[in-house]
Structures are given as C-alpha cells and as structure tokens.
C-alpha positions in Angstrom: 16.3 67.6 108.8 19.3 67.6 106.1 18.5 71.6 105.3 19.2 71.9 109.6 22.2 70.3 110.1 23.8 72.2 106.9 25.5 75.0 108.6 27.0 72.9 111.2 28.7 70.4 108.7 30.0 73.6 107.0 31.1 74.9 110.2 32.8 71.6 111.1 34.2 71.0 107.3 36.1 74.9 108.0 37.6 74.2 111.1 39.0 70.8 110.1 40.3 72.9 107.5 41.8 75.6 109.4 43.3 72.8 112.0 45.1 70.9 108.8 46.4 74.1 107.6 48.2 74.8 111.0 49.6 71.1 110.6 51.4 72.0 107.7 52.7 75.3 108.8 53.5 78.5 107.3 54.8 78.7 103.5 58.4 78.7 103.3 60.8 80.9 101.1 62.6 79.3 98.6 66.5 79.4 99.1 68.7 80.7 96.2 68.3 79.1 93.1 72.2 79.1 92.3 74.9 80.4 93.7 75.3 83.2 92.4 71.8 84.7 93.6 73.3 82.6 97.0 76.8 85.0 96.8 74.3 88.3 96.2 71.8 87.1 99.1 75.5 86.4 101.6 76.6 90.0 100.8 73.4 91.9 101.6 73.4 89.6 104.9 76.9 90.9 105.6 76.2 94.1 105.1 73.0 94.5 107.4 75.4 92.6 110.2 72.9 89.7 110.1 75.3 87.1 110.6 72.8 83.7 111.1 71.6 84.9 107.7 74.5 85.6 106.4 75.8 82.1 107.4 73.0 80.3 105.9 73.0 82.2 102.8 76.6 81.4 102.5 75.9 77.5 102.9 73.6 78.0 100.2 76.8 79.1 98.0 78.8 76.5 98.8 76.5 73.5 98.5 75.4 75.0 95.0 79.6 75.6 93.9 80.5 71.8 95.3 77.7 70.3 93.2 78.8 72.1 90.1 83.0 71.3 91.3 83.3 75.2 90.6 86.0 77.6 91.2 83.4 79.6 93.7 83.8 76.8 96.5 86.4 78.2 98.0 85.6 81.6 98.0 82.3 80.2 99.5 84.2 78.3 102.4 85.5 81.9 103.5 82.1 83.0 103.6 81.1 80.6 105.7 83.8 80.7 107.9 83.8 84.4 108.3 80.1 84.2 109.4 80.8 81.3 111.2 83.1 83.2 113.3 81.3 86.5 113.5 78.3 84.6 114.9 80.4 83.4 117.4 80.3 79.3 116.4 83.4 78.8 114.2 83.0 75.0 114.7 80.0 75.5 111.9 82.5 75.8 108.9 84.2 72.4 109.8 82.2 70.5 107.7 83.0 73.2 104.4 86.7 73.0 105.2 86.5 68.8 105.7 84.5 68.9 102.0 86.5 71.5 100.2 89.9 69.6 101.1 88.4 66.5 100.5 86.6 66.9 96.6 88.2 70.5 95.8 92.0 69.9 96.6 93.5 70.8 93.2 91.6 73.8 92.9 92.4 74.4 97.1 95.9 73.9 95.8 96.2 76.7 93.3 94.0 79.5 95.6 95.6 82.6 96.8 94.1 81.6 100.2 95.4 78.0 100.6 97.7 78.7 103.4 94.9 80.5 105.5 92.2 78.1 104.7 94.7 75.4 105.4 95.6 76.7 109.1 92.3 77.7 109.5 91.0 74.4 109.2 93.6 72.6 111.2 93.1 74.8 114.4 89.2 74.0 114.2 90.2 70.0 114.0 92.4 71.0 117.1 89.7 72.9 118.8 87.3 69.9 118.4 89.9 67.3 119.8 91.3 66.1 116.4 94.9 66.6 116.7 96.7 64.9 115.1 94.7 65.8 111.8 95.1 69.2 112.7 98.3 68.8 112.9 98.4 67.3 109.1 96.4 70.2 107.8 98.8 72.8 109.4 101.9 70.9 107.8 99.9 71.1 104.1 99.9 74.6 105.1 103.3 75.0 105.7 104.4 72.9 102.9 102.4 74.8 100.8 105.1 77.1 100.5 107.9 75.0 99.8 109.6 75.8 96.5 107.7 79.4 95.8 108.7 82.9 96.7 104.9 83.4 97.9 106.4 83.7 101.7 108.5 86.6 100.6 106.7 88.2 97.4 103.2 88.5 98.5 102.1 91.4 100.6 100.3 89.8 104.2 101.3 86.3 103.1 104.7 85.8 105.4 102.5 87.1 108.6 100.2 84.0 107.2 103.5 81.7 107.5 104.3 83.2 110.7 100.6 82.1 112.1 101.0 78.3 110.3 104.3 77.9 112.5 103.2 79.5 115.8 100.1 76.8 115.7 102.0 74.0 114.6 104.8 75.2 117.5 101.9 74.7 119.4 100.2 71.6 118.3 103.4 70.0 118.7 104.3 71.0 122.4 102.4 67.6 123.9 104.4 65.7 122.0 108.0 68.0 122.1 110.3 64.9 122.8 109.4 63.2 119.3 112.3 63.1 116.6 110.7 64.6 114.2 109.0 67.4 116.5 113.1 67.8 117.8 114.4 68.4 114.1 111.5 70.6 113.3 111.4 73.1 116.2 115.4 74.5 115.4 114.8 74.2 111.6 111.9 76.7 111.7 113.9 78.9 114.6 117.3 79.4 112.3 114.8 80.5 109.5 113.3 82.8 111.5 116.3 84.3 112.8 117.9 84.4 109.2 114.3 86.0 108.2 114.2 88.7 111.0 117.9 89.5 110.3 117.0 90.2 106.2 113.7 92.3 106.9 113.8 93.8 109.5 112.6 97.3 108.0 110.1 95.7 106.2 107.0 96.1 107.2 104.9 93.0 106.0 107.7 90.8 106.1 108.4 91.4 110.2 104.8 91.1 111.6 104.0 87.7 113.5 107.8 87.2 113.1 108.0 87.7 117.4 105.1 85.6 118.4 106.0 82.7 116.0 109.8 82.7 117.6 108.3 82.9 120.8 105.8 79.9 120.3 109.2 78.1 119.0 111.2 78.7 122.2 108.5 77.3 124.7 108.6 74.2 123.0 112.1 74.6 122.7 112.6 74.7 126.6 110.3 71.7 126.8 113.2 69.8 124.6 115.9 71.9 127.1 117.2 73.1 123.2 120.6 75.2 124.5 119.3 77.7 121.4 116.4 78.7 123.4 117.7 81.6 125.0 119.3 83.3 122.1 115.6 82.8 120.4 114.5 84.6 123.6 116.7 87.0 123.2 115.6 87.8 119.9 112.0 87.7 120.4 112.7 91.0 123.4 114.4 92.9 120.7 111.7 92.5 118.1 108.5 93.0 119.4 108.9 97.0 120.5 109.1 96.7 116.5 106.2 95.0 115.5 104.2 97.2 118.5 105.2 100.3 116.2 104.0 98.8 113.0 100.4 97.4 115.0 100.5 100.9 116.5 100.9 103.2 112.9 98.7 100.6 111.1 96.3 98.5 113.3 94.8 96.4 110.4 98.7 94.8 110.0 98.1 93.3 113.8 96.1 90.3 112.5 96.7 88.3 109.4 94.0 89.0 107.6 92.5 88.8 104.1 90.4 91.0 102.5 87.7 88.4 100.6 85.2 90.0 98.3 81.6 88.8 98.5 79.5 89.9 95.4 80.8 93.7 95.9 81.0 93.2 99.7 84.9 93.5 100.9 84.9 90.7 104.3 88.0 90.0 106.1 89.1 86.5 106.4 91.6 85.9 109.2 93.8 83.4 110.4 93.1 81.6 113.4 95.1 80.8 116.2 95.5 78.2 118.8 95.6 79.1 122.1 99.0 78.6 124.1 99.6 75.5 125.9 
C-alpha cells in the first residue's frame, strides 16, 4: 500500500513546491553597490532615453552619497531632477532637494549649481502648494549672490539670476501690497535697468533680462508703482534683442547647465513658475 501511494505524495510534494515558489516571486537584481557603480548605471540609462531607469538608478546615487555626506550628493540631486523632469513627474525630486538642503547645506553652499538647485527647488514647493517655503528657497537663491561677482563673471549664471527674480516676482504677486514685497519689487527693477543699460551687447549677460523686468512690472501695476510703465517701456525695446540671440543660438533660450553624469553630458535647467 505505501509502495502505491509513492508517486502521488511525490506529485503532491512538487506542486506544493512549485506553488511556494510563485509565492515568493521572481529573483530580484541587486541595485548598485555604491554610488559610483549607481552614477555609471544613471548614465547608460540616460543614454538609452530610459528615463524610469534612469531615475531610479539615480536615487540609488543619491541615497548612497547622503549616507557617506559626500560631495557626489548634489551632482546626484541633478540627476534625479533631470530624470524626474524628462519622465514627466518633476514632483519626484522634492524629496532629494528637501534632504540635500536640509543635511548637505554647506556643501549646497559652495556648488557651482546652488542658485539653480535653489530656484529649482522653490518652484516645486510652489507647485505642490508650499508657498511660502518656496518663497524662502528662491530668496536663498537670490541671496546667494550677494557679495560675489558670480552674477556678472560666470558665463549662463546672470540668465540663472534673471529666472530666481522672475519666480520670486511671481511668488510674490498674491501678496504685492506687503512692505517688504513693495521695497523689493523697485529694488530689483532699478538693477535691472542699470544691468540692461551696462550689457547690453553682451550676450550672456542680456538673456532672461526682458522676461524678468516684465514679471517685475505685473506686480508692479498690482502695487499701481508710477515706475511701471518706464519698466514696460524697457522690456518692448529689449526683447527683439534677446529674440536675435535665442534665434543665432537656441541653446542660450533656456538657462541651462550642462551636468556631467559618469561621461554622459545632461542638461539641468531652471524652472519656472507659471504667470499669475
């Protein structure tokens, strides 16, 4: 009777075999083991235009660089962002630009990329219905410049200043009638005007120059500022210039960045808030 009923229990034994090995599911990969094979896995995922890969691989960079508090975080947060963004869901890298200011600021402080990062980061606090700490992250942006030629001696960087005002401009315009909002908006409008007055052959130091005076002036005719129309004014005469530059050099449209990923050249841009 035992010798009979053998092949069934072997039967039965294989299948509650097979059905436990379903439970578990397939074998997974591995992720990187450091960031380093994370940074070479994120550039072969840019490169084949895989950008959910691409994003996780680049998540993988950035959680191995903030354990280690290494200089790679922030060049890690760009990755992610510019994934983020090319997969269409740039409210993925909030959490990398909350963590990066938040452990990495010193290092943040002293990165060619601050400013960018910095706006970057307030517009998607805007986006997601924090303003007011947008808001603070676009004025550590903007004060990020205080004190340093980096506005006027870095090639791309003033259309980065340019962007950092037209998003505060516009982050301020629900609240136009408060003091400090009042004293701001004119502040940055004379500094443009002396600005566009000094450069206005030069072609990195004119771009964004129009749109930024432009975002000034609607919040200035919120406030009824008597300068408005003179800012207007301005804003007419310069754009048929920075329509030639954009024209003879299409990559100066946007304020952009060029970010290399293990050998792999990305551009990280600047975002910007929508107008009012």
């Amino acid at each position: 009777m035992g010798s009979a009923f053998r092949p069934r229990a072997i039967a039965l034994l294989a299948a509650a075999a097979t059905i436990g090995g379903c439970g578990r599911g397939p074998a997974t990969t591995p992720g990187p083991v450091n960031f380093q094979d994370a940074m070479a896995e994120s550039s072969r995922q840019f490169q084949l235009n895989r950008w959910q890969e691409a994003f996780t691989a680049c998540d993988a960079a950035f959680r191995h660089a903030d354990r280690a508090g290494a200089a790679g975080v922030v060049t890690a947060t760009d990755c992610v962002a510019v994934a983020a963004e090319r997969l269409g869901r740039p409210a993925l890298a909030l959490p990398h630009h909350e963590r990066l200011f938040a452990a990495h600021a010193e290092r943040l402080r002293n990165a060619s990329g601050r400013h960018r990062l910095a706006n970057n980061f307030g517009v998607l606090l805007v986006e997601a219905g924090r303003r007011q700490e947008g808001i603070e992250r676009l004025e550590w942006a903007l004060e990020a410049y205080a004190g340093t030629p980096y506005h006027i001696a870095a090639y791309g960087a003033f259309p980065a200043r340019a962007m950092v005002v037209k998003n505060l401009a516009r982050a301020y315009y629900e609240t136009a009638s408060d003091p400090v909002v009042r004293a701001w908006v004119p502040e940055q409008a004379s500094w443009l005007q002396e600005h566009m007055t000094r450069n206005r052959n030069g072609v990195n130091l004119s771009m964004g120059a129009a749109s930024a005076l432009d975002a000034l002036a609607a919040i200035g005719r919120r406030q009824a500022n008597t300068d408005t129309p003179a800012w207007e004014a301005l804003v007419r005469e310069w754009e048929p210039l920075e329509e030639e530059i954009a024209t003879a050099n299409p990559a100066l449209a946007a304020a952009c960045e060029s970010v290399e990923i293990r050998g792999t050249v990305i551009a990280a841009c600047m975002r910007e808030l929508p107008q009012p």
